[in-house]
Every structure is written in C-alpha cells, then in structure tokens.
C-alpha positions as a Markdown table, in Angstrom:
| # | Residue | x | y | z |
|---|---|---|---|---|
| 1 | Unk | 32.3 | -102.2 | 40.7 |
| 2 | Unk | 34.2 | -103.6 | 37.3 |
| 3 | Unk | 32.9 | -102.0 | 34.4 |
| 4 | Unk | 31.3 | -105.2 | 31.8 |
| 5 | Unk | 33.8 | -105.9 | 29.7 |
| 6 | Unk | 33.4 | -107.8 | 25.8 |
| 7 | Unk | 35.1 | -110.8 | 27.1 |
| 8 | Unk | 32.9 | -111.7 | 30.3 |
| 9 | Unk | 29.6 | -110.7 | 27.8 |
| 10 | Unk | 30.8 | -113.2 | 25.6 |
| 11 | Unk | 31.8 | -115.8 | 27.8 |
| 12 | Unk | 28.3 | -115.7 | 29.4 |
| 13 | Unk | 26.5 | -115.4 | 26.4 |
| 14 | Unk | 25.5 | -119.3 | 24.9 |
| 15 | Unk | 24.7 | -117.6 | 21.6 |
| 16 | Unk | 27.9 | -115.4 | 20.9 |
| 17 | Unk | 30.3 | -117.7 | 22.6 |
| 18 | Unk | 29.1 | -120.4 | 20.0 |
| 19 | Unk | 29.5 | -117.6 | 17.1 |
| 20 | Unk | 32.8 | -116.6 | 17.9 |
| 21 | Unk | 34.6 | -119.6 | 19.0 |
| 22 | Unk | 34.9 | -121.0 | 15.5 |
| 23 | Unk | 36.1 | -117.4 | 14.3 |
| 24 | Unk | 38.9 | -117.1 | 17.4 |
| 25 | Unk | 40.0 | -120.3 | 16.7 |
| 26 | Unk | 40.3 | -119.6 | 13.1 |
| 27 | Unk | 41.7 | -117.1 | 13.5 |
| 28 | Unk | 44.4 | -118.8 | 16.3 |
| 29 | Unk | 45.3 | -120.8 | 13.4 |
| 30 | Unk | 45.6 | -118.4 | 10.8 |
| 31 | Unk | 48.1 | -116.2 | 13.0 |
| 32 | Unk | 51.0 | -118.7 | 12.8 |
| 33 | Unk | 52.3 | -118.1 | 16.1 |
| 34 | Unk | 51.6 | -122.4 | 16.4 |
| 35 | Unk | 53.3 | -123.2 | 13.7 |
| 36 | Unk | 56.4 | -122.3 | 14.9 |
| 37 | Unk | 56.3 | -124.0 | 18.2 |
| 38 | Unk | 54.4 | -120.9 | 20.2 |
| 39 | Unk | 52.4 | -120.2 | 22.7 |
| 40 | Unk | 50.1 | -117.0 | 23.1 |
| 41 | Unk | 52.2 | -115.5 | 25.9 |
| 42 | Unk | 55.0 | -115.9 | 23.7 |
| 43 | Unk | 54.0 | -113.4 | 21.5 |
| 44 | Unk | 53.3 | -110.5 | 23.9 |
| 45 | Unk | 54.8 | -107.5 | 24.0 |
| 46 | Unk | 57.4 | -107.6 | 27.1 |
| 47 | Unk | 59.0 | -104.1 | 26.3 |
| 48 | Unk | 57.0 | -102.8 | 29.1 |
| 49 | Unk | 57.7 | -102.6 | 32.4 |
| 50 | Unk | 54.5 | -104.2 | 33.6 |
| 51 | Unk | 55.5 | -107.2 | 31.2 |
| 52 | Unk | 58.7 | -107.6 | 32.3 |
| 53 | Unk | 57.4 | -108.1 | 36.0 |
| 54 | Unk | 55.3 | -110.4 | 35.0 |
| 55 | Unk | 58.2 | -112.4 | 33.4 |
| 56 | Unk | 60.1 | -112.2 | 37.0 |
| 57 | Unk | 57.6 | -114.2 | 38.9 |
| 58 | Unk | 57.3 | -117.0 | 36.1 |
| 59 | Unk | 58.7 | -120.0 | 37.3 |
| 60 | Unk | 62.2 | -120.7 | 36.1 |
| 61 | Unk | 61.5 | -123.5 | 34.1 |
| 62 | Unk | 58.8 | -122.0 | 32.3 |
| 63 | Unk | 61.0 | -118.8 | 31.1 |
| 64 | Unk | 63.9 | -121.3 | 29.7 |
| 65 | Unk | 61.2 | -123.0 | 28.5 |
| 66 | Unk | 59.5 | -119.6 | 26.5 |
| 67 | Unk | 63.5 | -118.6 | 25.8 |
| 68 | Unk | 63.9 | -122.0 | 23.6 |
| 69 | Unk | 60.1 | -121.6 | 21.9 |
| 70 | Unk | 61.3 | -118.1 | 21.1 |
| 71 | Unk | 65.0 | -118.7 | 19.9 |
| 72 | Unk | 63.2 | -121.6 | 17.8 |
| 73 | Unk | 61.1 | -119.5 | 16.4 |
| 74 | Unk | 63.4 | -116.9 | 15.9 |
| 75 | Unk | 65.8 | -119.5 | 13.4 |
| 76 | Unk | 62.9 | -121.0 | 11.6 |
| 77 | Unk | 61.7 | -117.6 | 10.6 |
| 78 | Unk | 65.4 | -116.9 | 9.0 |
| 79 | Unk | 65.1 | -119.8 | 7.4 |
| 80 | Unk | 62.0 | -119.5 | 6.4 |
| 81 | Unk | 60.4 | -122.6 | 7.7 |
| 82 | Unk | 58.1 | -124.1 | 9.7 |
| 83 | Unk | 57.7 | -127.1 | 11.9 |
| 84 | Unk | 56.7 | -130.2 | 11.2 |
| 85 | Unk | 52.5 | -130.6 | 11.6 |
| 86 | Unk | 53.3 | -133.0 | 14.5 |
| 87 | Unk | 55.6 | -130.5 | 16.3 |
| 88 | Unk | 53.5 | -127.7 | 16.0 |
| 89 | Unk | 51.6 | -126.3 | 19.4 |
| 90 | Unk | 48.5 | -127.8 | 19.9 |
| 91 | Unk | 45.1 | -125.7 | 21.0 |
| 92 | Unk | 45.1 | -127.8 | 24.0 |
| 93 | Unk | 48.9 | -127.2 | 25.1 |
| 94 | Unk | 48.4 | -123.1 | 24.1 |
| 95 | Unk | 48.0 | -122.8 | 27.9 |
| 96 | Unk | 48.0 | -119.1 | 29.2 |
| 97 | Unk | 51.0 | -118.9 | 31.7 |
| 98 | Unk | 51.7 | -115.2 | 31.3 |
| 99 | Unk | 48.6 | -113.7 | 32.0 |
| 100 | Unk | 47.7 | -114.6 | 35.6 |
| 101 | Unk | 51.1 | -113.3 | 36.5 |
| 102 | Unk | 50.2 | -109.9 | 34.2 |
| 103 | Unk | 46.9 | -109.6 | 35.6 |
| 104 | Unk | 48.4 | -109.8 | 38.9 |
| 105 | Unk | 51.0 | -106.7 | 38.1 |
| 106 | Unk | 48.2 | -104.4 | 36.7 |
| 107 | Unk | 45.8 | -104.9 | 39.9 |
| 108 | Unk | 49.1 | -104.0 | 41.7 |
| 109 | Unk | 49.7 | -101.1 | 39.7 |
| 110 | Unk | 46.5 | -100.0 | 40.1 |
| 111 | Unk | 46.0 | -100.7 | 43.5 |
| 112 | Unk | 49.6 | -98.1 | 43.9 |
| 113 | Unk | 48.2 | -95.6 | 41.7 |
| 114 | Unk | 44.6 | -95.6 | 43.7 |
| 115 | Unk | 46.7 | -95.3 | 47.1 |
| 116 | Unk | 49.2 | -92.6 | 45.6 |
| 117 | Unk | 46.3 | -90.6 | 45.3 |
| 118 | Unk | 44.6 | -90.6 | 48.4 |
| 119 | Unk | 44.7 | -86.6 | 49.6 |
| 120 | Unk | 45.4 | -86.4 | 53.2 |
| 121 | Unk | 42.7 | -84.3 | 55.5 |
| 122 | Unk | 43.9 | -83.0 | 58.9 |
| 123 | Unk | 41.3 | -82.0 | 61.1 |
C-alpha cells in the first residue's frame, strides 16, 4: 500500500490546492529557469545514475531538443542575459517529459531491490 504523500493530499484537497497554486506558480516564475528558455526537467539533476536512464529512453528529438534549451541557457548565463518576454517558456509549454521516464526507473529499481532480497527457503 503507498504511503500518502504531500503531493496527492494536496492535489485532492480543493482548499490547499487553491492555496498553493498561486504560491507554486510564483514561485515557478521567481526561479528563472523560464526565462532562459527552460523547462522543469531541464533543471534536474542528471549526475545520477537513475537520471541518466531516464535520459536514455527519451525520444531523440526531445534530448537534442533539452541539449539546445541547455547550451542556450548555458551562453545567456555568460552573458548575462535573458530572453526576450516573448521567447521565454510558457507555463503551458513547461510540460514534464522527464519524469514519467524517472518514475519509471525508480519503480524498476525498486522493484530489483525488493526481488534481490527475497531469502530462499528449502524445505
């Protein structure tokens, strides 16, 4: 049985999904991952190795596509710019295409761990 978790509370809750929408969103804003042409999964953390298969079993075109946003990025930082307001990512287009894919790998991993431990009884 999955444990409740903050997210799914929220989420069903009328009351606190209508208090802390306004606040994510600010806060989505604020971060400044959009004005520079990103996406959410952009700005995860793919040193790890549960990451990094996740990145394998994204479409091509979608991981040239996250290489450009980054490399973009990447210059306009050095230069210490951002894009123009009508070039930056839009709440709408801030589409998750990472996380499936990650949420895919951890049930794997745990699903490996769970079966690596099962103890053997001869009768």
């Amino acid at each position: 049985m999955p444990y409740p978790t903050l997210y799914n509370t929220v989420k069903n809750s009328r009351f606190l999904y209508g208090l802390l929408k306004p606040v994510a969103s600010f806060y989505a804003n604020i971060a400044g991952y959009r004005q520079l042409g990103l996406r959410y999964d952009d700005i995860l953390d793919d040193e790890n190795d549960t990451a990094r298969e996740a990145l394998k079993r994204v479409s091509p075109k979608e991981q040239d596509l996250r290489n450009y946003r980054i490399r973009t990025a990447f210059q306009l930082t050095l230069q210490h710019n951002i894009l123009s307001k009508e070039k930056w990512t839009k709440p709408e287009d801030d589409v998750r295409y990472l996380s499936p894919h990650l949420d895919e790998v951890v049930k794997e991993e745990e699903e490996r761990e769970a079966f690596d431990a099962i103890k053997v009884v001869r009768k």
